[in-house]
MDAnalysis code that builds the backbone (N, CA, C; Angstrom):
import MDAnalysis as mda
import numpy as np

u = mda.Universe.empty(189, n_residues=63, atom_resindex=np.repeat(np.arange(63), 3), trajectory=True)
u.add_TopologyAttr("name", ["N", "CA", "C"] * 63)
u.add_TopologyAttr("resid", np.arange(1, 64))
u.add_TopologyAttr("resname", ["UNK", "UNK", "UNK", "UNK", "UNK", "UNK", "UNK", "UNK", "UNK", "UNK", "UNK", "UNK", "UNK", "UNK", "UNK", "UNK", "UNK", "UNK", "UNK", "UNK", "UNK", "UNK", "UNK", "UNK", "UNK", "UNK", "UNK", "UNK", "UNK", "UNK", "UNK", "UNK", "UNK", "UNK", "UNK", "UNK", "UNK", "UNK", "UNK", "UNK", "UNK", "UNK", "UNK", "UNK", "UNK", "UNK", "UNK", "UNK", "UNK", "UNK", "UNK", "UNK", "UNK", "UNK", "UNK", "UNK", "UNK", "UNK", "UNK", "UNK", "UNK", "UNK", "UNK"])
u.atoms.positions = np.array([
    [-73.887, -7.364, -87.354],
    [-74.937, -8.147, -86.740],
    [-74.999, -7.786, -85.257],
    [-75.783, -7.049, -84.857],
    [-76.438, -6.606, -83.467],
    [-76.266, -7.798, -82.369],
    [-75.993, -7.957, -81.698],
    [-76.370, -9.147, -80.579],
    [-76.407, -8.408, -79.623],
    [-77.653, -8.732, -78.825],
    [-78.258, -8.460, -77.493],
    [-77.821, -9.219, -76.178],
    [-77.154, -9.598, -75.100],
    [-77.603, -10.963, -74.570],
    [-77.952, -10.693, -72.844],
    [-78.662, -11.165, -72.813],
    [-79.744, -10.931, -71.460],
    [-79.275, -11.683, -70.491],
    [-79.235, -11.114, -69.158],
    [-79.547, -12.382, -68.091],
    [-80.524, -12.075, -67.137],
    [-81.580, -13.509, -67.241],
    [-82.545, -13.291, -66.077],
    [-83.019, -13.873, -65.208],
    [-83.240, -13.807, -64.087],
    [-83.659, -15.049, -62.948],
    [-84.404, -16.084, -63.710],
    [-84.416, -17.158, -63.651],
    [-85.524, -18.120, -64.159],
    [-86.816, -18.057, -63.737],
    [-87.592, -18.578, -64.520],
    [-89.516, -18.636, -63.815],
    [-90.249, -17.826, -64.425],
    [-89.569, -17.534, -65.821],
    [-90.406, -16.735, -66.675],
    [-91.228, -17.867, -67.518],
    [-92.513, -17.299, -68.409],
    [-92.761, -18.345, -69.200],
    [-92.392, -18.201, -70.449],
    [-92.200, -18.946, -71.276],
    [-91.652, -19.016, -72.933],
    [-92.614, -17.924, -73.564],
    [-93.664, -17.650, -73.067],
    [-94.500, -16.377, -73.599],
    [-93.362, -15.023, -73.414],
    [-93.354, -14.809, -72.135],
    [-92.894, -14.039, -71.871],
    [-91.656, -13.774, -72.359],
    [-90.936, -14.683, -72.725],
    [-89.175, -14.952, -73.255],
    [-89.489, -14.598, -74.803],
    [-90.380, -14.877, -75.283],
    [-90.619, -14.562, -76.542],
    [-91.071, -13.261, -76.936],
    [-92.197, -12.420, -76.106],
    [-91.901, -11.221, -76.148],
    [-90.958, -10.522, -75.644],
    [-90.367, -10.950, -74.545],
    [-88.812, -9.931, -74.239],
    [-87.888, -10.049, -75.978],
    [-87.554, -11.058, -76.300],
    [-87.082, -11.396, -77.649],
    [-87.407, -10.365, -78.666],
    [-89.054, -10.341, -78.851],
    [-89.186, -9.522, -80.245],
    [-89.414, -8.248, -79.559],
    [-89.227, -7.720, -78.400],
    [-89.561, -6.517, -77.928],
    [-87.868, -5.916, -77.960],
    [-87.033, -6.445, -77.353],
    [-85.566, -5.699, -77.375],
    [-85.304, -6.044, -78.858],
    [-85.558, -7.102, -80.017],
    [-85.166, -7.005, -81.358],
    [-85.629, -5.963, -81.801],
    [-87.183, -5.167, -81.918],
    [-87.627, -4.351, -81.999],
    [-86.886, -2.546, -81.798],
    [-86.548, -2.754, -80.770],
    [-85.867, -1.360, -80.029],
    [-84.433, -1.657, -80.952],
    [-83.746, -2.896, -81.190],
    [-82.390, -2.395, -81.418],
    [-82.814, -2.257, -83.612],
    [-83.727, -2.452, -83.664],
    [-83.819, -2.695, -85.167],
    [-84.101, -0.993, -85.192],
    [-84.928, -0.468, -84.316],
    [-85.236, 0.997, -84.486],
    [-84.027, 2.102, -84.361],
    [-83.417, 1.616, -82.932],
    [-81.494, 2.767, -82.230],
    [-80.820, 2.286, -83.438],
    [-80.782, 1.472, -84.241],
    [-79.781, 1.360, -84.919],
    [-80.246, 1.158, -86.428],
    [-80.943, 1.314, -86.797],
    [-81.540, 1.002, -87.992],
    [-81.213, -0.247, -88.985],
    [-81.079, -1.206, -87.731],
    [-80.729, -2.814, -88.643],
    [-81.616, -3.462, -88.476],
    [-81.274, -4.254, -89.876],
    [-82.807, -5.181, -90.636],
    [-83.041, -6.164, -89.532],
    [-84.317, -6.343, -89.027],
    [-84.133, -7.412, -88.078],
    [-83.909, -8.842, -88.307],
    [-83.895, -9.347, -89.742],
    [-82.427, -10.654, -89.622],
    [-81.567, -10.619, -89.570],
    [-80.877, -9.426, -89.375],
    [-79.431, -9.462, -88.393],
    [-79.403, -9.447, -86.736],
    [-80.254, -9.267, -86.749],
    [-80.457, -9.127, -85.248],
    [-80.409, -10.730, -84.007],
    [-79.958, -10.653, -83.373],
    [-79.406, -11.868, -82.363],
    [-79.967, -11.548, -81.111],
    [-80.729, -12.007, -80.122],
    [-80.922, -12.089, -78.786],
    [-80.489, -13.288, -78.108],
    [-79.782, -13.360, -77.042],
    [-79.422, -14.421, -76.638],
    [-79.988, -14.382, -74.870],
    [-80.649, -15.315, -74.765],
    [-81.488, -15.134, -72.576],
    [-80.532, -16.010, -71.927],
    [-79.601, -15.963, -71.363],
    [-79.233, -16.951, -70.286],
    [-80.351, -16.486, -68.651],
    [-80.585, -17.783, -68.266],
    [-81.608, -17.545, -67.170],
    [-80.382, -18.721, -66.427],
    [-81.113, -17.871, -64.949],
    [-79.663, -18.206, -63.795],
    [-80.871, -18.763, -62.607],
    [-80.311, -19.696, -61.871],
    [-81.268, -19.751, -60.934],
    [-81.246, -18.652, -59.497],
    [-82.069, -18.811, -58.604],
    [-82.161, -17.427, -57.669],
    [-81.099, -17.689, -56.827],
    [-80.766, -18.971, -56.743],
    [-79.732, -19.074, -56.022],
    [-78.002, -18.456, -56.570],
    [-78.036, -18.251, -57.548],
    [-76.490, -17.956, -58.313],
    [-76.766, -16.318, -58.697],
    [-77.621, -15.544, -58.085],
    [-77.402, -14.277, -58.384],
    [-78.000, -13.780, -57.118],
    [-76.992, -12.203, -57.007],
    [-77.054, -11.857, -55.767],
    [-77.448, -10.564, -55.433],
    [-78.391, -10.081, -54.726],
    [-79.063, -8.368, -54.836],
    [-78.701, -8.547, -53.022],
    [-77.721, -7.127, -53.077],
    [-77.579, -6.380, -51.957],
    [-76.899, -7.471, -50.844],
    [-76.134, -8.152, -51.623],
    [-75.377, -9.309, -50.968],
    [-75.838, -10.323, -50.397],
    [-77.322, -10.647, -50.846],
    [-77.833, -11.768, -50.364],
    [-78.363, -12.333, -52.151],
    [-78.653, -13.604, -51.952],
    [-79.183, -14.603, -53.275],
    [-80.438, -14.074, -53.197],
    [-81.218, -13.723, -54.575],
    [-82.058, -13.590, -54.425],
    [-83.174, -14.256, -54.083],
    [-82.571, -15.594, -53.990],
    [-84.309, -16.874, -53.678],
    [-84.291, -16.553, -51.807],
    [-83.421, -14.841, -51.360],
    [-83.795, -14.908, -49.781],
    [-84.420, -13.488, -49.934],
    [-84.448, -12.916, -51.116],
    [-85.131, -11.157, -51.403],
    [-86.293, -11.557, -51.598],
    [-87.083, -11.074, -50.956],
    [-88.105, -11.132, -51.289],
    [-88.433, -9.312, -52.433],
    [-89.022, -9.742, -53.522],
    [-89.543, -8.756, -54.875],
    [-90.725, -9.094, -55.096],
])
């Protein structure tokens, strides 16, 4: 059973979480040729404050 598990800043919408979902289930059902009900994605979303680009939090990066 494949498991994927993601981490991403928060402030996405459930649209979007749902195609990231069937889009990386997709890719690993193809690299690996498993049925996609084995397949597992798991999103932990972090706030901007608890992750850090170039040694600053990102809610001070501006992207």
């Amino acid at each position: 059973m494949p498991i994927a598990q993601l981490h991403i800043l928060e402030g996405r919408s459930d649209e979007q979480k749902e195609r990231l979902i069937r889009e990386v289930s997709e890719a690993i059902a193809r690299a690996l040729d498993a049925p996609m009900p084995s397949i597992r994605v798991i999103i932990s979303e972090m706030p901007r404050t608890h992750f850090g680009i170039g040694g600053e939090p990102a809610s001070k990066v501006k992207r």
